[in-house]
N, C-alpha and C positions, 0 to 999 in steps of 0.2 A: 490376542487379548492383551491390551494395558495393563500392567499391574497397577493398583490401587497404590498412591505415593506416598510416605511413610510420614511421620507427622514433620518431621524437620524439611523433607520436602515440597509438604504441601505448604507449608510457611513461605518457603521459597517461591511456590509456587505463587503464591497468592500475592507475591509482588512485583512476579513477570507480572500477573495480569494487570496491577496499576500500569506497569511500564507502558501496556498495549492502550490503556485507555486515553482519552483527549480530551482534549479544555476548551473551551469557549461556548459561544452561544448557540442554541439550536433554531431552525430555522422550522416553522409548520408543513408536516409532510400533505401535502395533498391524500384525498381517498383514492383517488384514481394513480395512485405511482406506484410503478411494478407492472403495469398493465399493457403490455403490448398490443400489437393490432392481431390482426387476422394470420395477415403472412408469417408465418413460422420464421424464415429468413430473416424476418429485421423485428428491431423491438425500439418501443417509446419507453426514453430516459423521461426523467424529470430533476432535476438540482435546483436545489433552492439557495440562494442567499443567506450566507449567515456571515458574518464577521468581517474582520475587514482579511485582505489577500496579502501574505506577505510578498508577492509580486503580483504584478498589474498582469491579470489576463481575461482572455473571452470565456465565457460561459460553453463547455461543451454544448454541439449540439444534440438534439433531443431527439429529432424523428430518425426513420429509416435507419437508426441504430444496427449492423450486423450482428448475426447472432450465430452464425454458422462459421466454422473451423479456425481456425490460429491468427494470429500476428506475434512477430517476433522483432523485440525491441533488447539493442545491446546497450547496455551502463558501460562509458568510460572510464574507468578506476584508476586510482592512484596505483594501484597492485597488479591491475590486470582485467579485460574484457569481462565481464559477468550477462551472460545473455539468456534471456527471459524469454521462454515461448507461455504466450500470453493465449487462455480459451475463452472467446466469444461465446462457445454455447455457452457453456458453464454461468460465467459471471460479463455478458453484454455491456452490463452501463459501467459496470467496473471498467475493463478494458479500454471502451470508449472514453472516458475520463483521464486514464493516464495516455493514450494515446493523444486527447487535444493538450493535454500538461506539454507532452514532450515536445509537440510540434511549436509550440509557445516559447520552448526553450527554460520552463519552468526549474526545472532540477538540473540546471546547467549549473557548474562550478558550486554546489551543495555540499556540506558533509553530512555524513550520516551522524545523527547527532549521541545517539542511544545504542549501549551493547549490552547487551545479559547473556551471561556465560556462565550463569547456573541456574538450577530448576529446570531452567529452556535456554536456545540456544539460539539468539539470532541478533542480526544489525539494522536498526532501523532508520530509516532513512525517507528522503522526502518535503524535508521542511528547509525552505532556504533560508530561515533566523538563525538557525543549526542549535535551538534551545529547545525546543520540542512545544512549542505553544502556537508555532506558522500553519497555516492552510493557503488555499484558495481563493477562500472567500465563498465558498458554496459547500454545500452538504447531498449525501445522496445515501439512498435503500441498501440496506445490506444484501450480498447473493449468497448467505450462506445455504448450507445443507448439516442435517443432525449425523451423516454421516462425517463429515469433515474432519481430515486430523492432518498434522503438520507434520509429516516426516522430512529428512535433510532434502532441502534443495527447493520447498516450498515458499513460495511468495504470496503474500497478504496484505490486507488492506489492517493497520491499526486504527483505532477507534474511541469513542468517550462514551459509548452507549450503544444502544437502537439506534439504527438508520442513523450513524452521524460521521461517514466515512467524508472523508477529505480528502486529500493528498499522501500523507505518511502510507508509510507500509515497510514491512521487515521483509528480511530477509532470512531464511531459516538454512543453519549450516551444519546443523546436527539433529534427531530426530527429538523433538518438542512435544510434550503431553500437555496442550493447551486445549479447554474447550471449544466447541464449534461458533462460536462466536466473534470469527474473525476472516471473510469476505477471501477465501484461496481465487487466485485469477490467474495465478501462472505455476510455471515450474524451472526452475535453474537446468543446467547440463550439470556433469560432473565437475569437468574440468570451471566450471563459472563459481561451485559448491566448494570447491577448492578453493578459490580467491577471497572469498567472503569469508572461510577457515584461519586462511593466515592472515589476513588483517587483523580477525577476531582474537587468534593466538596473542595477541601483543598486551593486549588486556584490557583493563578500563579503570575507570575516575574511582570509581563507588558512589559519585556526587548527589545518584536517584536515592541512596536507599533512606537515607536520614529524613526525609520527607514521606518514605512509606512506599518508593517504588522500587524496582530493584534493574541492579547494573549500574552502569554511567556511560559517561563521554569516552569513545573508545582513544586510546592510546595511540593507535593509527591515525592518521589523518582519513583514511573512511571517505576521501571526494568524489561525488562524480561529477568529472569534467565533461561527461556530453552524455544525451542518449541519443542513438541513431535505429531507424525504422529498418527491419531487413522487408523484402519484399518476397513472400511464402506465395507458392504456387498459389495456391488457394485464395489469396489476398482480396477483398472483395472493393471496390472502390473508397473511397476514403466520403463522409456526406461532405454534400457540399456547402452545408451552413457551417461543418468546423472551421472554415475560416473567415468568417462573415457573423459569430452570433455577440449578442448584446453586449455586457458590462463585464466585469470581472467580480470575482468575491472572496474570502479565506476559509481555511479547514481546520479538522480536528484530530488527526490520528492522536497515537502518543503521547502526542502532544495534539495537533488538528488534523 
């Protein structure tokens, strides 16, 4: 059981949760999104276009989305390997989304732009402006659950509302009493929960709170120099419109 956060915490609190929210324009969710087909195994994305993309990339694709067991995607760090086992059941169009990002080479040489290391405890990252206002240029459905909670080593999609997930996402390096309103899609290792610890250790700007959010620019340099695909037993083919679909677009974590 959570304990109930005391009032000078929930203040704190309540300016992680600006930190986690995002800016820009929202795009019309269709009725039908969320909706997968028949086959349990695979599930229909939908993103929509919103904003512009602070880099140029394709629109994930939508069909034959996997929905069954892992992928595992490592972060290049200035500090050290940070590797991400990513669940397809769980959150599908999540996964699929930073998987066509990474193949695009999206979050190559990036810093994480955002730390909060009180109230909660994590580094957000994702946006190649490294100001917290970049996206994709598309938006997509949240996969939370009312169960959802953010203990150390949890990874999330940040956000500016309802269904307006982008690009951004933290990284959690301590256990976080954040509400359920924030898209879990993966999980760190230890030793990965460790790296994102001592980066964090070094500290931060404070430059969010003055504006009403809380944290800042971490004191680390926070880069990730590459993200690289591992290949899990289980790996289900890759669709074949991820590298064939439309236009590109921007996001909202965070920042987009």
């Amino acid at each position: 059981m959570i304990a109930q956060p005391t009032r000078s915490r929930a203040l704190a609190l309540a300016g992680v949760l600006a930190v986690l929210s995002v800016t820009g324009g929202c795009g019309t969710i269709p009725d039908s999104f969320g909706k997968g087909p028949l086959d349990p195994a695979v599930e229909t994305c939908e993103y929509v276009e919103s904003g512009q993309a602070a880099r140029p990339v394709r629109l994930p694709p939508t069909d034959n989305v996997p929905r069954t067991g892992s992928v595992t995607f490592v972060l290049k760090m200035t500090e050290g390997d940070v590797t991400i086992t990513m669940d397809r059941e769980k959150a599908p169009c999540t996964v699929n989304s930073f998987r066509s990002l990474a193949e695009q080479g999206y979050f190559d040489r990036t810093r994480c732009h955002r730390l909060v290391d009180s109230g909660a405890f994590f580094l957000q990252c994702g946006d190649p402006t490294g100001k917290g206002d970049g996206g994709p240029g598309y938006q997509f459905d949240d996969e939370t659950d009312p169960s959802d909670t953010y203990p150390a080593g949890t990874v999330a999609m940040a956000n500016g509302g309802v269904n307006s997930n982008g690009s951004q996402f933290f990284l959690v390096y301590d256990d976080s009493e954040l509400p359920p309103n924030y898209t879990v899609f993966g999980k760190m290792d230890q030793p990965s929960t460790d790296v994102v610890a001592r980066m964090s250790a070094e500290g931060e700007d404070g430059r969010y709170r003055a504006s009403g959010g809380g944290g800042g620019r971490p004191n680390n340099p926070s880069e990730i120099i590459s993200v690289v695909e591992e290949q899990p037993a289980d790996l289900s083919p890759t669709p074949e419109s991820s590298r064939s679909n439309g236009p590109t677009p921007s996001d909202t974590p965070s920042g987009r």
